[in-house]
N, CA, C and O of each residue as an XYZ file, in Angstrom:
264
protein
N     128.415    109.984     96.375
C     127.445    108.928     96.538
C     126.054    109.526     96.302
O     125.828    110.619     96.821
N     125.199    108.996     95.654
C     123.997    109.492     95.217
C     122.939    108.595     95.871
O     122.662    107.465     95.470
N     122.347    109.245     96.974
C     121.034    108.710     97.480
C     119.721    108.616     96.999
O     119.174    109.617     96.536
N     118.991    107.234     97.069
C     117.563    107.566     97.206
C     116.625    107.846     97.570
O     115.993    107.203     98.408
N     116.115    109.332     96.821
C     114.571    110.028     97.503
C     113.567    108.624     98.246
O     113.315    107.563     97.673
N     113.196    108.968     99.447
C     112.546    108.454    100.220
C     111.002    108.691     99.688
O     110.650    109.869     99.745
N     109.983    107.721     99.158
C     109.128    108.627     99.163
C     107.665    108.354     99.886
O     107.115    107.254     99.838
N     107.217    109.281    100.430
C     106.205    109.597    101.577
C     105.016    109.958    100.961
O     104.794    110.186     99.772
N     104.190    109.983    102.043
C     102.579    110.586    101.288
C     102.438    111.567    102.822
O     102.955    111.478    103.935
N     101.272    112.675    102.061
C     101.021    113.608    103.543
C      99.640    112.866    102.986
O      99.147    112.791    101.860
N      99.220    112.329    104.347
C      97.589    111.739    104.681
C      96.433    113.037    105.142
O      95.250    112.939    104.814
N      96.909    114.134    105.868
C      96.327    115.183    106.045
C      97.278    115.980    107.222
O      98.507    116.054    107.228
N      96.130    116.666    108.418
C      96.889    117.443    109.278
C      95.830    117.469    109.883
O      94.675    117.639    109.493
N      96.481    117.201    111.364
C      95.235    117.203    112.325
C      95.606    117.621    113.831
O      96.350    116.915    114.511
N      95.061    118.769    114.289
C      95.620    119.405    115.607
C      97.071    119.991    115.570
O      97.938    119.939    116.443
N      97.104    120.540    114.373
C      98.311    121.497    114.016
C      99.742    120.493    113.203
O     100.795    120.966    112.775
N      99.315    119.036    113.200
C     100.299    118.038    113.448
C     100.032    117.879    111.689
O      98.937    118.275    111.289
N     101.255    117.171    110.401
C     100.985    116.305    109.659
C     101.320    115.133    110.090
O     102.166    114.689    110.866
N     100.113    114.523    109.139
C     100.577    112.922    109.139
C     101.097    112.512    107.739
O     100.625    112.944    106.687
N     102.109    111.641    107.834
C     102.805    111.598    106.858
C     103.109    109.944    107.289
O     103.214    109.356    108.365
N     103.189    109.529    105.823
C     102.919    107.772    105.669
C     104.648    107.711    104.745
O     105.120    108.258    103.748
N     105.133    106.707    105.787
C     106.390    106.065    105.517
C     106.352    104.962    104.529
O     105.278    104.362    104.507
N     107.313    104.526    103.661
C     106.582    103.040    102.786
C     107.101    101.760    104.291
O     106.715    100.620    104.032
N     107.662    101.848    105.313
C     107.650    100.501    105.592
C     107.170    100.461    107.544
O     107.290     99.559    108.373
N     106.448    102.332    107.695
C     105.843    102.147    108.597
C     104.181    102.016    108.699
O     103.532    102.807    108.015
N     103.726    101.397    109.229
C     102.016    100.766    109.262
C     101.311    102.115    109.797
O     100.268    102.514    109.280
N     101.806    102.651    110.638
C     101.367    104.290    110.978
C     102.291    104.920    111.175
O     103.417    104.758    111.645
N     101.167    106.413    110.375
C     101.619    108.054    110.354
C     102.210    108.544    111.073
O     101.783    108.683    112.219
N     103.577    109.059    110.655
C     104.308    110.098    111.299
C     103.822    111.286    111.769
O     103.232    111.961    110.926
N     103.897    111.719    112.833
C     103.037    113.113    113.066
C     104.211    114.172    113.101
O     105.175    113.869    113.804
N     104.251    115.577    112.315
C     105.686    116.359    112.440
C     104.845    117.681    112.468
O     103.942    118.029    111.708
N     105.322    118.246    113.420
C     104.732    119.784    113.410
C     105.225    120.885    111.819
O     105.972    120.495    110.921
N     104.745    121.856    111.867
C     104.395    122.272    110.476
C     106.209    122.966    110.274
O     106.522    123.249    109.118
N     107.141    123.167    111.242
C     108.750    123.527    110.692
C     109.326    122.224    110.117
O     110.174    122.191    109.225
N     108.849    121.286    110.643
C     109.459    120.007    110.022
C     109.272    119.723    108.498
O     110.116    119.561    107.617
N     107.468    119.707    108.442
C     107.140    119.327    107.287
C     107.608    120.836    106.647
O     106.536    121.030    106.075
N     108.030    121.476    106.471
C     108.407    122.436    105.203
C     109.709    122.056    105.285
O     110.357    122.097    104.239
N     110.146    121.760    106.100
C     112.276    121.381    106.146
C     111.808    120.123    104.711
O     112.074    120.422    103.547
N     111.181    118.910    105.029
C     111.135    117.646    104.658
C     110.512    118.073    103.060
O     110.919    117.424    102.097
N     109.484    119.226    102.851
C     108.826    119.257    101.624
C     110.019    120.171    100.926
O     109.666    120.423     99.774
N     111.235    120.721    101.208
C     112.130    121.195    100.662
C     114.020    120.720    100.205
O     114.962    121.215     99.585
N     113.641    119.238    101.142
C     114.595    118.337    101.039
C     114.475    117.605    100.153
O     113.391    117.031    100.052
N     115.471    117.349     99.220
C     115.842    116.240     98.313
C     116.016    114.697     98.674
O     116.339    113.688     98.048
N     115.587    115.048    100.195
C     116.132    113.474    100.758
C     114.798    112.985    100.707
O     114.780    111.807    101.061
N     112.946    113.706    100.212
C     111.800    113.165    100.553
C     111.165    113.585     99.336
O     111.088    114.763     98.989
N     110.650    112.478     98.607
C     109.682    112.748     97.614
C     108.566    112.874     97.915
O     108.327    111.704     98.215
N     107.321    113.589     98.137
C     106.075    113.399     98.565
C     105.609    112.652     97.107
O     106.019    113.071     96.025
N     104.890    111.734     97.207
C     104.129    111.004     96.730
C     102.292    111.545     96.576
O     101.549    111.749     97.536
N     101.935    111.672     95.174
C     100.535    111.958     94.802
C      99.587    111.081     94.062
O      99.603    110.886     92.847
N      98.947    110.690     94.731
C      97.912    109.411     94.324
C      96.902    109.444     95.602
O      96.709    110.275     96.490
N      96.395    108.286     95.328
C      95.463    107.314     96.190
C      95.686    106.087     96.690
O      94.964    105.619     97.571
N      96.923    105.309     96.072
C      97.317    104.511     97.030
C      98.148    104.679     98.147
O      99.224    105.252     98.316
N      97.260    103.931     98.992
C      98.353    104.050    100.514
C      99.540    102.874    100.464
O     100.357    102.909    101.384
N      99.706    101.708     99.320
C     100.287    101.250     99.212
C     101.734    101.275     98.609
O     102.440    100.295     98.369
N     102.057    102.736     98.395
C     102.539    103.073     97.227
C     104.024    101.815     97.584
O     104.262    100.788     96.949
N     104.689    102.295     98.619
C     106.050    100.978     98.356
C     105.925     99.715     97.921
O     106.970     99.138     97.622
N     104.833     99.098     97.804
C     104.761     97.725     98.246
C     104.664     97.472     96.448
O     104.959     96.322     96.122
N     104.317     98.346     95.375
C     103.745     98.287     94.249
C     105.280     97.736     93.467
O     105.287     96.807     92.660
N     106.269     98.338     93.794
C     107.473     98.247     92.897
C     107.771     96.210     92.362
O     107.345     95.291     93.061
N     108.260     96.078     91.539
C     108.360     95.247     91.280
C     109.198     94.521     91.917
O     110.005     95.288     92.443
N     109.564     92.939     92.270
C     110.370     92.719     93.028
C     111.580     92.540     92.657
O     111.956     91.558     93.295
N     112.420     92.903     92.003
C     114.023     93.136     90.615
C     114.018     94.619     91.125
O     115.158     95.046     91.310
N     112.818     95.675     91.449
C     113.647     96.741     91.476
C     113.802     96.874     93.508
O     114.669     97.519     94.098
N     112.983     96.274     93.981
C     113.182     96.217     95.231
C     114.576     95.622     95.670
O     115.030     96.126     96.697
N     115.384     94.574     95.032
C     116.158     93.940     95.216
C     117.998     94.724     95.171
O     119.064     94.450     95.724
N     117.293     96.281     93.713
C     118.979     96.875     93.938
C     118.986     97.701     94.997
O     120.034     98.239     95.354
């Protein structure tokens, strides 16, 4: 079975913590810095590079649907 990469944005790091933006949570995940290298080395999380904070919401709605 072949899964799909999840994909996330890192918003920054603040008090040792990242914040990291989910596409269908409204606020940042906070994961101490063993997590985020587990997650930036997993195939299960795409980090996402841009400027939108919107990035899930952009997909078209045909590809949201498979």
């Amino acid at each position: 079975m072949n899964k799909k990469q999840i994909m996330v944005k890192l918003l920054g790091k603040e008090k040792g913590y990242y914040k990291i933006a989910f596409p269908n949570l409204k606020i940042p995940v906070e994961v101490d810095e063993n997590l985020y290298r587990k997650m930036r080395h997993s195939r299960e999380f795409q980090f996402f590079k841009g400027k939108d904070l919107e990035f899930a919401s952009k997909k078209p709605e045909n590809e949201l649907a498979k």
